[in-house]
KOLNU-929271 format. One record per residue (C-alpha): residue number from 1; residue in one letter; x, y, z. Coordinates in nm, 3 decimals. Example, Ala and Ser with C-alpha at 12.3 -4.5 7.8 and 13.67 -1.06 7.14 Angstrom:
BEGIN
{guse 1; a; {1.230; -0.450; 0.780}};
{guse 2; s; {1.367; -0.106; 0.714}};
This chain:
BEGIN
{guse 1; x; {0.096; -2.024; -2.434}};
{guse 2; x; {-0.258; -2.028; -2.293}};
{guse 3; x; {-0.262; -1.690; -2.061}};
{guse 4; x; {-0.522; -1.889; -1.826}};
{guse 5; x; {-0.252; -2.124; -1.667}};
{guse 6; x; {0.034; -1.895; -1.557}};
{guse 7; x; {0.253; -2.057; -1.372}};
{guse 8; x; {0.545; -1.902; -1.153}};
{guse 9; x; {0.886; -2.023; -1.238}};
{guse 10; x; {1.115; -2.280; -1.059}};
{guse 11; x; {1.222; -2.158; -0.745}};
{guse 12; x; {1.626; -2.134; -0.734}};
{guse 13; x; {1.638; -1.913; -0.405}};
{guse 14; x; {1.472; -1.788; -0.143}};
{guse 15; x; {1.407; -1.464; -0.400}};
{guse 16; x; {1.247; -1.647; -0.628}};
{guse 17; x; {0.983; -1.907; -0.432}};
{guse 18; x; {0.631; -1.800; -0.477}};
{guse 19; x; {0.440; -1.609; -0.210}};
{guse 20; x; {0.140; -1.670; -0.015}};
{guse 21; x; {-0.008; -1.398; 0.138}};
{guse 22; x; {-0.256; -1.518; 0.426}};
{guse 23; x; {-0.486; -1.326; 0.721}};
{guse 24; x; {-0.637; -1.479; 1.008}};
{guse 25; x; {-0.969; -1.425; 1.130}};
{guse 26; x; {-1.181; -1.540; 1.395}};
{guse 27; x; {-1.383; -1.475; 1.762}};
{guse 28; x; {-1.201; -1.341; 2.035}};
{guse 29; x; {-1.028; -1.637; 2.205}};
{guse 30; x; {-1.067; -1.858; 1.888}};
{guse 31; x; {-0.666; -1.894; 1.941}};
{guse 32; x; {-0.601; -1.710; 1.618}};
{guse 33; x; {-0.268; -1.593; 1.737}};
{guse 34; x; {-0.195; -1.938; 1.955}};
{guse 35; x; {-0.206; -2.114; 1.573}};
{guse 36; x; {0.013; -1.901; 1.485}};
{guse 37; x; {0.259; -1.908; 1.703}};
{guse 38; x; {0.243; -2.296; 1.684}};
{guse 39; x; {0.245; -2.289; 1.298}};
{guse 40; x; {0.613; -2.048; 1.355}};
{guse 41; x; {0.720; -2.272; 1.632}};
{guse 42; x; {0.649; -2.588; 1.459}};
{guse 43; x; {0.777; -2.515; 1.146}};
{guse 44; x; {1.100; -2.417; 1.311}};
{guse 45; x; {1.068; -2.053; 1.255}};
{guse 46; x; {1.125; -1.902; 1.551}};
{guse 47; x; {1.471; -1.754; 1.691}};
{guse 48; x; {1.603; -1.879; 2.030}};
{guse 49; x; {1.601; -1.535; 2.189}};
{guse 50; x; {1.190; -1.501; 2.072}};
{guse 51; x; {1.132; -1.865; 2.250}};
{guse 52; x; {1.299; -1.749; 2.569}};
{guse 53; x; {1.121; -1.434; 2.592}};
{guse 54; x; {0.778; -1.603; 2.539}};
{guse 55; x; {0.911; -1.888; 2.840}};
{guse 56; x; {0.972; -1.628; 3.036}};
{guse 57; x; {0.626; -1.430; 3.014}};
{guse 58; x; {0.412; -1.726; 3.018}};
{guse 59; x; {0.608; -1.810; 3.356}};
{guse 60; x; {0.576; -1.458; 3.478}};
{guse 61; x; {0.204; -1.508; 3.381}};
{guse 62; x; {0.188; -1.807; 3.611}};
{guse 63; x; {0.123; -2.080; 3.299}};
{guse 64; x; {0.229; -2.428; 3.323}};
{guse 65; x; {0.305; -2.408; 2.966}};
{guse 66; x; {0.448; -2.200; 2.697}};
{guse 67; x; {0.201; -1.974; 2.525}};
{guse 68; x; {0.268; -1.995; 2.168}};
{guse 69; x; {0.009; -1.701; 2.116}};
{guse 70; x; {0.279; -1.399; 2.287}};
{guse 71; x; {0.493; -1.489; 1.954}};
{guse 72; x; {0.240; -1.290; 1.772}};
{guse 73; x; {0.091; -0.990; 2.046}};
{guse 74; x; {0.328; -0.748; 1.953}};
{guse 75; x; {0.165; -0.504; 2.165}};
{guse 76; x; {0.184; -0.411; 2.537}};
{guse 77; x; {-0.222; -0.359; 2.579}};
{guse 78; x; {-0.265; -0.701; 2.373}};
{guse 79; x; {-0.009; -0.871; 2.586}};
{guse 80; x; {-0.183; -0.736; 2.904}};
{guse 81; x; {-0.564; -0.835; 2.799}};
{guse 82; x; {-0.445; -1.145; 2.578}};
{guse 83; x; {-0.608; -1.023; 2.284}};
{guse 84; x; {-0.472; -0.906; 1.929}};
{guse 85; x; {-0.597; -0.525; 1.860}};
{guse 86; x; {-0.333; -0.439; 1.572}};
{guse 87; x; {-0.281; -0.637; 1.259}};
{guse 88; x; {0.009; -0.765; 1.322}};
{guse 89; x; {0.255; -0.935; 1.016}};
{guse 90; x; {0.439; -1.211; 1.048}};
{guse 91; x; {0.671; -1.364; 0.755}};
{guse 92; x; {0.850; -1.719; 0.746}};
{guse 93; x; {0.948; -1.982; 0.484}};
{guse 94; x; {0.935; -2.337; 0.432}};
{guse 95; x; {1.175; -2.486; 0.150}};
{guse 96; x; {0.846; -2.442; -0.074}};
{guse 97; x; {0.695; -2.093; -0.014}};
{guse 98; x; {0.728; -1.783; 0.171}};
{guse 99; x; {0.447; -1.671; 0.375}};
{guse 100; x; {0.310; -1.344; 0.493}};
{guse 101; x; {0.052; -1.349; 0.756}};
{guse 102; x; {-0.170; -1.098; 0.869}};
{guse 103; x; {-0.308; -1.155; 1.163}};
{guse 104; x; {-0.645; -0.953; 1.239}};
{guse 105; x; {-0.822; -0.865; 1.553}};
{guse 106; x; {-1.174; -1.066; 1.648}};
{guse 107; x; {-1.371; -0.763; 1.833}};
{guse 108; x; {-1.636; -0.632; 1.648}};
{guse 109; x; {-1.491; -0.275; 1.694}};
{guse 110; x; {-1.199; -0.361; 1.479}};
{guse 111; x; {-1.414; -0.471; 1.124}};
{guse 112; x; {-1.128; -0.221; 0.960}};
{guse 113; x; {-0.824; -0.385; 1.089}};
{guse 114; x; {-0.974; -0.704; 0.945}};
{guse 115; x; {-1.048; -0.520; 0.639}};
{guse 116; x; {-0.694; -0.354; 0.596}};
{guse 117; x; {-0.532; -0.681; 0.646}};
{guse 118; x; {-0.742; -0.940; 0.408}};
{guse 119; x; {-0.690; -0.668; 0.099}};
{guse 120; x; {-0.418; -0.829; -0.028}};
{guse 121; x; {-0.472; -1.178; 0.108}};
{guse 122; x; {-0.466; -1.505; -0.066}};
{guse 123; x; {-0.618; -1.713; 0.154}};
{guse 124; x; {-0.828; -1.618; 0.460}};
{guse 125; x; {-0.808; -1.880; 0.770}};
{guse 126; x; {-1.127; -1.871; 0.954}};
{guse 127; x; {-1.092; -2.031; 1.343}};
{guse 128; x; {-1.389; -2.181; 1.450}};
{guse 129; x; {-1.408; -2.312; 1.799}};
{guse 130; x; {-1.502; -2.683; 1.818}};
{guse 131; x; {-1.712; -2.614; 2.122}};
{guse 132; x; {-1.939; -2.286; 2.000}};
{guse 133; x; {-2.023; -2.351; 1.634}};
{guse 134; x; {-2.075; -2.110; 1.373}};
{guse 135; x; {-2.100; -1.761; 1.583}};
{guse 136; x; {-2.195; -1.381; 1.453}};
{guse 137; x; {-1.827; -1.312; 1.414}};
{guse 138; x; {-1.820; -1.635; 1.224}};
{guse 139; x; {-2.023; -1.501; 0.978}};
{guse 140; x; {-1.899; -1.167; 0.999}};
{guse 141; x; {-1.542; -1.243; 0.928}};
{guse 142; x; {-1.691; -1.495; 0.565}};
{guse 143; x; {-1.858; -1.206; 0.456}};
{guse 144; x; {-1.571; -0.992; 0.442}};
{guse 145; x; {-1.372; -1.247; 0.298}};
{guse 146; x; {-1.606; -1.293; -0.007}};
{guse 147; x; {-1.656; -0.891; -0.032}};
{guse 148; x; {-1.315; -0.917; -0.082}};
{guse 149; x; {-1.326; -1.141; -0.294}};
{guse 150; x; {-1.038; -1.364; -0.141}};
{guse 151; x; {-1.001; -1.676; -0.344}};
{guse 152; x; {-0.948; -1.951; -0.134}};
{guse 153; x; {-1.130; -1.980; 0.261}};
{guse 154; x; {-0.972; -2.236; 0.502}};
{guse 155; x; {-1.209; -2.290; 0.811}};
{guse 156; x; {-0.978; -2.423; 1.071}};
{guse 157; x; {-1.221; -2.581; 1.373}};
{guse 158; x; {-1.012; -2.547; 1.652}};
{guse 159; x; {-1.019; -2.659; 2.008}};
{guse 160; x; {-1.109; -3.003; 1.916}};
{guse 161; x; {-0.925; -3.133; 2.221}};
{guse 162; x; {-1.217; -2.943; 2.424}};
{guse 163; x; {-1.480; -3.214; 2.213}};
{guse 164; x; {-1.235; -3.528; 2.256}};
{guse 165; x; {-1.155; -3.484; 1.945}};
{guse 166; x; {-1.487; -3.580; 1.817}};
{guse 167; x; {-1.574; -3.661; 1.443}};
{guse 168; x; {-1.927; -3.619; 1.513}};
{guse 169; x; {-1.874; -3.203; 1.679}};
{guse 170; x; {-1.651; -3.162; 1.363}};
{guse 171; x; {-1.927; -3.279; 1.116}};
{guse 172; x; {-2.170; -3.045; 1.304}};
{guse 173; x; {-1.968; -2.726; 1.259}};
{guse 174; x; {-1.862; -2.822; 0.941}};
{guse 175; x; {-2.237; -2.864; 0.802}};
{guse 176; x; {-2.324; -2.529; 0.998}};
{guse 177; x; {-2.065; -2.301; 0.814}};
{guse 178; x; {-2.151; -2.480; 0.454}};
{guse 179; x; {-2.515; -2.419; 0.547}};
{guse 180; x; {-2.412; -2.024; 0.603}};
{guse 181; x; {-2.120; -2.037; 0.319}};
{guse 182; x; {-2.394; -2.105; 0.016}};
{guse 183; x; {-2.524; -1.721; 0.060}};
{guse 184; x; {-2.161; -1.614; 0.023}};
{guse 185; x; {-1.943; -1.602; -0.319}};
{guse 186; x; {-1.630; -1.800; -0.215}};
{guse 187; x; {-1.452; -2.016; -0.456}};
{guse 188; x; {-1.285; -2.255; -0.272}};
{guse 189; x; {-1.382; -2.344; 0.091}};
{guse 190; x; {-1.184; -2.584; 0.330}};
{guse 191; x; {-1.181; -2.804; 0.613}};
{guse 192; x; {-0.907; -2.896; 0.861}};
{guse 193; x; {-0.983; -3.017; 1.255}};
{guse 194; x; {-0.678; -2.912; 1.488}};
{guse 195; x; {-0.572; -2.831; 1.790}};
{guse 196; x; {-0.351; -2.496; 1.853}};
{guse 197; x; {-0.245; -2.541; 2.180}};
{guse 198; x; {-0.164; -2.908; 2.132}};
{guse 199; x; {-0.050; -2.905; 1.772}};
{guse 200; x; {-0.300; -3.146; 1.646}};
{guse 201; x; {-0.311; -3.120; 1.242}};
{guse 202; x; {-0.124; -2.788; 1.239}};
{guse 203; x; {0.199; -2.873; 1.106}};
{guse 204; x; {0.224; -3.228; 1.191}};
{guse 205; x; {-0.078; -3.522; 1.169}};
{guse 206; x; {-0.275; -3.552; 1.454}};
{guse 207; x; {-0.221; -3.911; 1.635}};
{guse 208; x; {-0.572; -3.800; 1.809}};
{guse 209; x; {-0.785; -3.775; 1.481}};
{guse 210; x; {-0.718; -4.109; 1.278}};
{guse 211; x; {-1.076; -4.020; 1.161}};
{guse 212; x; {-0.962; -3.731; 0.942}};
{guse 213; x; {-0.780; -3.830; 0.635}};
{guse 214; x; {-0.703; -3.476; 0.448}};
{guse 215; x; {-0.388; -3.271; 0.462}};
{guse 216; x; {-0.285; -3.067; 0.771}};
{guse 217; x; {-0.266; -2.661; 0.800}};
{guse 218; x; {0.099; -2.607; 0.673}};
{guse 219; x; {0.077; -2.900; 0.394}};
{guse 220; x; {-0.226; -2.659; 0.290}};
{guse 221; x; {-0.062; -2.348; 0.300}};
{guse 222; x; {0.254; -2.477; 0.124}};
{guse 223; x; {0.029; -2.626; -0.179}};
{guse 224; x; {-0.276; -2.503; -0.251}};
{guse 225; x; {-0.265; -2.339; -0.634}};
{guse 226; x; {-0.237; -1.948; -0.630}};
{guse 227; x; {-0.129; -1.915; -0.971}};
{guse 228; x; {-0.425; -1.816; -1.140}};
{guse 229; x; {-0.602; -1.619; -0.832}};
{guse 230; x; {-0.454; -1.336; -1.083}};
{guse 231; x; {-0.587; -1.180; -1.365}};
{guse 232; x; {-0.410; -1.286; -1.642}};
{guse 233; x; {-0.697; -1.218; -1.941}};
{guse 234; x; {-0.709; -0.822; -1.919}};
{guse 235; x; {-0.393; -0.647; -1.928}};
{guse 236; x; {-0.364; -0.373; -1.699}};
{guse 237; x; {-0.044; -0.198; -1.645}};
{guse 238; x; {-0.062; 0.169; -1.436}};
{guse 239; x; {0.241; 0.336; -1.532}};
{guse 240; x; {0.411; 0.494; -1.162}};
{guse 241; x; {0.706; 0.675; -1.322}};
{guse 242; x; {0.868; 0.722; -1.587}};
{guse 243; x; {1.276; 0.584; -1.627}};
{guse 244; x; {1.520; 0.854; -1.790}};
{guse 245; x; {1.870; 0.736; -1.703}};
{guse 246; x; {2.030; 1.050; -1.841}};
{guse 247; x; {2.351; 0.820; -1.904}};
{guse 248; x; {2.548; 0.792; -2.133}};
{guse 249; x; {2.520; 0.416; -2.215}};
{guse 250; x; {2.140; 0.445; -2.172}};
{guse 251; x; {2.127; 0.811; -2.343}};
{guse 252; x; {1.822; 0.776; -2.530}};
{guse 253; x; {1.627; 0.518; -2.298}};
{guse 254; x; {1.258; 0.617; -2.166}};
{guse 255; x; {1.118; 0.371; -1.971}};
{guse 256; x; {0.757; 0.320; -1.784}};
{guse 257; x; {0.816; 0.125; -1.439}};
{guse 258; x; {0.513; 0.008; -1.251}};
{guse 259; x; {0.380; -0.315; -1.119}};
{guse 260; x; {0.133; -0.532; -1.330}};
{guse 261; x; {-0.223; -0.506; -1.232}};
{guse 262; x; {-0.365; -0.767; -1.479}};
{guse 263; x; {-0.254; -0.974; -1.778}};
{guse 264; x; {0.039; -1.088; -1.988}};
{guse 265; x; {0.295; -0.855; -2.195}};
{guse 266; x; {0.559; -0.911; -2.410}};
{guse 267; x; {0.802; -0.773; -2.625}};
{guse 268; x; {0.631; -0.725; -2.989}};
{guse 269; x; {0.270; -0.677; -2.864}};
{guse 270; x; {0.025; -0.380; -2.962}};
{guse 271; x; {-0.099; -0.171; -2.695}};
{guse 272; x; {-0.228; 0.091; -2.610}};
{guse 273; x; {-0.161; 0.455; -2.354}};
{guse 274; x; {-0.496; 0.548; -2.189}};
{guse 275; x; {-0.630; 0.792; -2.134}};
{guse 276; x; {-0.452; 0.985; -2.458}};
{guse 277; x; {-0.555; 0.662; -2.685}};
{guse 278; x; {-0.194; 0.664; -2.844}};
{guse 279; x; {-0.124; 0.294; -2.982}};
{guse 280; x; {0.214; 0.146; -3.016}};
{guse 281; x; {0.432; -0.144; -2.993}};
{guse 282; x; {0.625; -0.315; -2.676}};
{guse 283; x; {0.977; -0.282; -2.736}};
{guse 284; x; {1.150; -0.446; -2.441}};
{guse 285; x; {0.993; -0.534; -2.098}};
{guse 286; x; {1.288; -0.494; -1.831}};
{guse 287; x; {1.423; -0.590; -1.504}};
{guse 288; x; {1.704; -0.532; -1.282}};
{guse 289; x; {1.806; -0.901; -1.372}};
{guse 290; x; {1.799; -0.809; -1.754}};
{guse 291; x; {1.486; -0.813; -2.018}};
{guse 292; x; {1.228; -1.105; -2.007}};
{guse 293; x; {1.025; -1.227; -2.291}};
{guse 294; x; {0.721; -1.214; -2.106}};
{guse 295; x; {0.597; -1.056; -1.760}};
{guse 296; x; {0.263; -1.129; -1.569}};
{guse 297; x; {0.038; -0.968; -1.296}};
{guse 298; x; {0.182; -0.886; -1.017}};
{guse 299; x; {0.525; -0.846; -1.157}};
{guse 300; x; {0.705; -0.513; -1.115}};
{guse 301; x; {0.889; -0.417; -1.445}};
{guse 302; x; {0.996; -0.120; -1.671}};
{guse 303; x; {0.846; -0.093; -2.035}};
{guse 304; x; {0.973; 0.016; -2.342}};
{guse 305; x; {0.807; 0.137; -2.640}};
{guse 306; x; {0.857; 0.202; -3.013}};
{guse 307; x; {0.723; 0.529; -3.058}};
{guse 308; x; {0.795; 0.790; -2.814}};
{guse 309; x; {0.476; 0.893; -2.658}};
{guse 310; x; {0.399; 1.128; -2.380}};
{guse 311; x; {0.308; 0.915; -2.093}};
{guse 312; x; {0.338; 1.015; -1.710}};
{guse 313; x; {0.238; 0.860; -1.381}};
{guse 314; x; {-0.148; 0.801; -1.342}};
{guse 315; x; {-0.148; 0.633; -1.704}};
{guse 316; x; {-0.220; 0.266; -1.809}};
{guse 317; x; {-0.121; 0.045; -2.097}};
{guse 318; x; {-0.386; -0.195; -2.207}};
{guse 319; x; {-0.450; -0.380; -2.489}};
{guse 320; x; {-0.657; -0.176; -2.763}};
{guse 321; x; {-0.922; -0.450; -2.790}};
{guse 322; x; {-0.933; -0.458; -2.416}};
{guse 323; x; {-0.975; -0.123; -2.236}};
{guse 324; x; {-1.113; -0.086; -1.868}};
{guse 325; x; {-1.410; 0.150; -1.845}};
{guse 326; x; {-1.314; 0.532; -1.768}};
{guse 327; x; {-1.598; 0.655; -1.523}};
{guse 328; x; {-1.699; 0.963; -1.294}};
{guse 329; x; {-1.966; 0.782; -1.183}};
{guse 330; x; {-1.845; 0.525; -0.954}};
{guse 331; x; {-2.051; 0.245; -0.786}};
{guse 332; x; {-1.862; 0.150; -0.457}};
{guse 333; x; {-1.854; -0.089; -0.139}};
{guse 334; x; {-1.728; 0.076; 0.099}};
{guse 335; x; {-1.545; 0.047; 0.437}};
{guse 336; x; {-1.542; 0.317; 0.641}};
{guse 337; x; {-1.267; 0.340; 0.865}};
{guse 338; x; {-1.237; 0.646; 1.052}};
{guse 339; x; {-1.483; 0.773; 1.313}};
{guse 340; x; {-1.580; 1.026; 1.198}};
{guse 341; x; {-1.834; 0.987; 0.927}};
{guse 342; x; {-1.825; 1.135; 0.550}};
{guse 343; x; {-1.907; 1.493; 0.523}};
{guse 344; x; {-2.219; 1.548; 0.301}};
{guse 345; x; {-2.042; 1.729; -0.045}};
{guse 346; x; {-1.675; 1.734; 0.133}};
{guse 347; x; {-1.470; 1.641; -0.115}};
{guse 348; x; {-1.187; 1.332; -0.070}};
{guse 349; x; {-0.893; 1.289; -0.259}};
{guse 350; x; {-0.939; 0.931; -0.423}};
{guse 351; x; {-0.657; 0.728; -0.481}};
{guse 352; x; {-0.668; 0.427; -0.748}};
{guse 353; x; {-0.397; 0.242; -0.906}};
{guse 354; x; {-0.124; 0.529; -0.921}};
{guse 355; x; {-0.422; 0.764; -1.046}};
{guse 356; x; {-0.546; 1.020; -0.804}};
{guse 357; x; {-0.883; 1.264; -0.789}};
{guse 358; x; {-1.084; 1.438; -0.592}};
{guse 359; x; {-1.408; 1.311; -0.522}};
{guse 360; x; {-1.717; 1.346; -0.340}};
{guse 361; x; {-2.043; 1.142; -0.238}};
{guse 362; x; {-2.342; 1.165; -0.480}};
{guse 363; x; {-2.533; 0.903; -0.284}};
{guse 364; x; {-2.530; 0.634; -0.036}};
{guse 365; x; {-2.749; 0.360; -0.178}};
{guse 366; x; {-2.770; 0.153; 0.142}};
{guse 367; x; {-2.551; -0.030; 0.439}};
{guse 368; x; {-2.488; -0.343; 0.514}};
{guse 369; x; {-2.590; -0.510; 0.857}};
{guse 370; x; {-2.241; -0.787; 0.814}};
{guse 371; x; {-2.430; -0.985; 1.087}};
{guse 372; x; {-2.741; -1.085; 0.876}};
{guse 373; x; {-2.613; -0.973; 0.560}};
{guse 374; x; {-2.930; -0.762; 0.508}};
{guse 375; x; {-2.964; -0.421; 0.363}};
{guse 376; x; {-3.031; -0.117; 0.590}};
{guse 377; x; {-3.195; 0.119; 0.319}};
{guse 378; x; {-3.342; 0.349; 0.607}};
{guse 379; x; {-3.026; 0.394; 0.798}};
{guse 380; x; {-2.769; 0.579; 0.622}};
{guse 381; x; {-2.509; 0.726; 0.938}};
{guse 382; x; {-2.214; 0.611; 0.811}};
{guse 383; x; {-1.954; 0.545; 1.072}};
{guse 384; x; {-1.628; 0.351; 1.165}};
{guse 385; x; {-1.619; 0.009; 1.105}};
{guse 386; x; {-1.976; 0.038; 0.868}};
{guse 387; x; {-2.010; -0.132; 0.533}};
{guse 388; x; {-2.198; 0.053; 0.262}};
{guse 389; x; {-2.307; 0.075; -0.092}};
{guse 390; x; {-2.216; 0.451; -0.237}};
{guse 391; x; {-2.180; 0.624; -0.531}};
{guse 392; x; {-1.903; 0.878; -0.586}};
{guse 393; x; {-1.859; 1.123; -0.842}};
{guse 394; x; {-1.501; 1.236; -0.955}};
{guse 395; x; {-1.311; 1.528; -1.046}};
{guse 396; x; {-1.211; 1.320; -1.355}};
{guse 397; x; {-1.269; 0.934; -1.538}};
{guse 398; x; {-1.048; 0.691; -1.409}};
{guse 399; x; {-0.969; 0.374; -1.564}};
{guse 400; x; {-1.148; 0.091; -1.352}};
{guse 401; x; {-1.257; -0.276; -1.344}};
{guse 402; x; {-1.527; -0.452; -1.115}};
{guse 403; x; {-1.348; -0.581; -0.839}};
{guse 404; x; {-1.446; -0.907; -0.939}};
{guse 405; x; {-1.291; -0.909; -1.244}};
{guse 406; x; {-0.947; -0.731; -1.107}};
{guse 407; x; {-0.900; -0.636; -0.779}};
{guse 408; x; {-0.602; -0.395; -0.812}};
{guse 409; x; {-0.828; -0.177; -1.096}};
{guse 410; x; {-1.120; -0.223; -0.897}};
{guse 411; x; {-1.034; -0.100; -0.521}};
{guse 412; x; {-0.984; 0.251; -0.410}};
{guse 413; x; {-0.869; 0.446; -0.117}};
{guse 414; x; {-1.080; 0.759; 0.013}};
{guse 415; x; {-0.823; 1.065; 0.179}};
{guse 416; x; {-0.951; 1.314; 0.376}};
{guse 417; x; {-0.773; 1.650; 0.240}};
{guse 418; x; {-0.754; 1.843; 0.558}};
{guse 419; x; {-0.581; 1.553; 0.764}};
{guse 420; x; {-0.479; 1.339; 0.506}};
{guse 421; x; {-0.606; 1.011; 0.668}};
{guse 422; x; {-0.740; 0.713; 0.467}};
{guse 423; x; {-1.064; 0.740; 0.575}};
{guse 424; x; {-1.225; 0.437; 0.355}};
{guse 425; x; {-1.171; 0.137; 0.118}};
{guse 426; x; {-1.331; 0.084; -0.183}};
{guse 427; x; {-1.453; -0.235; -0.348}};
{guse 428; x; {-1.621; -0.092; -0.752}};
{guse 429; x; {-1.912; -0.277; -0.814}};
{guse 430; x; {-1.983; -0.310; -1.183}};
């Protein structure tokens, strides 16, 4: 079985259909959460007692129609301005995936939300409004998305009711972002014309745009191919604790549960414990739903092994002719997301995988200006919300990849000791 094409079983229940993990990004009044709200409402994902609360607030608000966008302002102060400050999460289903949306804030003062709520993403949809063009939040919002290295970028130009729905305004904006798009590393880039408020393209074909021929938002969504966004060349599996029944049916089992950072494993293959260097065979890879003949990145599972070695949490299994580097030194992009800066020689507790150290800052190479993409060599005042190249030096070598390669062995979280607040997040740079 080639390891390039892993493909996710047939879905027999709602358990078992694939997920797509998605954040939203965009300009303040873009109508990031107003597509979201239709893509819920349309889809038929919204309760009765959530519609009448919204058709009562947009009457209270004096509206002569239902705003779709209060489905998704969970907050009072985002209610009261009509903006999104907190990333809020939204889940729903369709008889072919489930979805998890994130949806970030647009202010430039909230770079970390944005940050904290792609990590994990799939799929980034960019709004872009029909009538402004490519904008500096535009391109801030891309660049994050390819430091992230998020596989797939849908660029939803919205508004297009505003340009009478226009071929010719689409084609503009759509030659604008490519234009900006070719300094970025994004894999797959897309293009969909709607309108939020009216529905236009979202979840159902727009009778306004006979000009576009390509799928809508949720047809999209529901098919584009996530199966091999994973790693599934280097196996990677950080051990998070250790299984000892103390039963007496399962008297002498000692298993290693954790969740599958990269790769494929199965019963019968050599590997190896890092960072002791102990080989050995897999004996059994386990479930709740019984033992499987083969397990993938990012299923969570419980190992066995033939020879009883002393593993704990913190560890990884690997292949032996495919180890991850174990470093000190550590090249990192950084987010910082607290306001108050780093400490020159504090220390931070570092968390990767299920590993932990203490770290501190041997030198801050340069920031990043995310509106021009240039590098600010002279200026190095870290502060909230800044992007910057760093080095860190830890207590002890942990087991990492380039983020490229694997982002679950290539990202890190910085925690201050004395509050224990995440202060940063960490993109390793080879």
């Amino acid at each position: 079985m080639s390891t390039n094409n892993i493909q996710p079983k047939e879905s027999n229940s709602y358990l078992d259909m694939q997920l797509l993990r998605f954040t939203t990004a965009g300009s303040v009044d873009d109508g990031k959460s107003t597509l979201i709200g239709r893509l819920l409402f349309d889809s038929k994902s919204i309760f009765q007692d959530q519609m009448d609360a919204v058709e009562s607030s947009s009457t209270k608000r004096g509206l002569d129609h239902v705003d779709l966008s209060l489905l998704t302002d969970g907050l009072k102060d985002e209610r009261e301005q009509g903006i999104t400050i907190d990333v809020a999460y939204r889940y729903f289903a369709t008889p072919k995936r489930k979805f998890i949306i994130a949806d970030t804030p647009g202010h430039i003062q909230y770079t970390r939300n944005m940050v904290t709520g792609a990590s994990t993403a799939n799929l980034a949809l960019l709004l872009v409004d029909a009538r402004h063009g490519v904008i500096e939040q535009t391109c801030r919002h891309s660049f994050i998305a390819s430091l992230l290295q998020i596989p797939h970028v849908v660029v939803c130009i919205n508004k297009m009711d505003l340009v009478d729905y226009s071929e010719e305004a689409y084609e503009k904006v759509v030659a604008e972002y490519k234009d900006f798009a070719s300094k970025l590393d994004v894999k797959d880039i897309r293009f969909i014309p709607i309108s939020a408020l009216h529905g236009d393209n979202v979840v159902n074909r727009s009778e306004n745009m006979d000009w576009y021929q390509g799928e809508t938002l949720l047809h999209t969504l529901e098919t584009i191919h996530i199966g091999s966004d994973q790693n599934h060349i280097d196996c990677r599996f950080p051990v998070q604790t250790v299984i000892r029944p103390h039963s007496d049916e399962y008297h002498d089992y000692r298993g290693y549960a954790g969740r599958i950072a990269g790769g494929v494993f199965k019963p019968g293959d050599d590997v190896m414990v890092l960072p002791s260097g102990f080989t050995s065979k897999i004996k059994s890879v386990d479930t709740l739903d019984g033992p499987l003949e083969e397990a993938y990145a990012p299923m969570s599972v419980t190992m066995t092994l033939e020879d009883d070695i002393d593993i704990s949490r913190g560890d990884m299994i690997v292949r032996p002719n495919n180890q991850p580097e174990a470093k000190q030194d550590i090249d990192v992009m950084l987010c910082w997301l607290n306001q108050k800066g780093p400490v020159p020689r504090a220390k931070y507790v570092i968390r990767h995988t299920t590993n932990e150290a203490r770290c501190m800052f041997k030198d801050i190479r340069y920031k990043v200006d995310i509106n021009t993409l240039h590098r600010l060599e002279d200026d190095k005042n870290i502060g909230a919300n800044d992007i910057a190249r760093v080095q860190l030096r830890t207590t002890k070598p942990l087991l990492v990849d380039a983020y490229d390669q694997n982002r679950n062995t290539g990202s890190i979280i910085l925690v201050d000791e004395a509050t224990n607040e995440t202060v940063a997040a960490g993109m390793i740079i080879d």
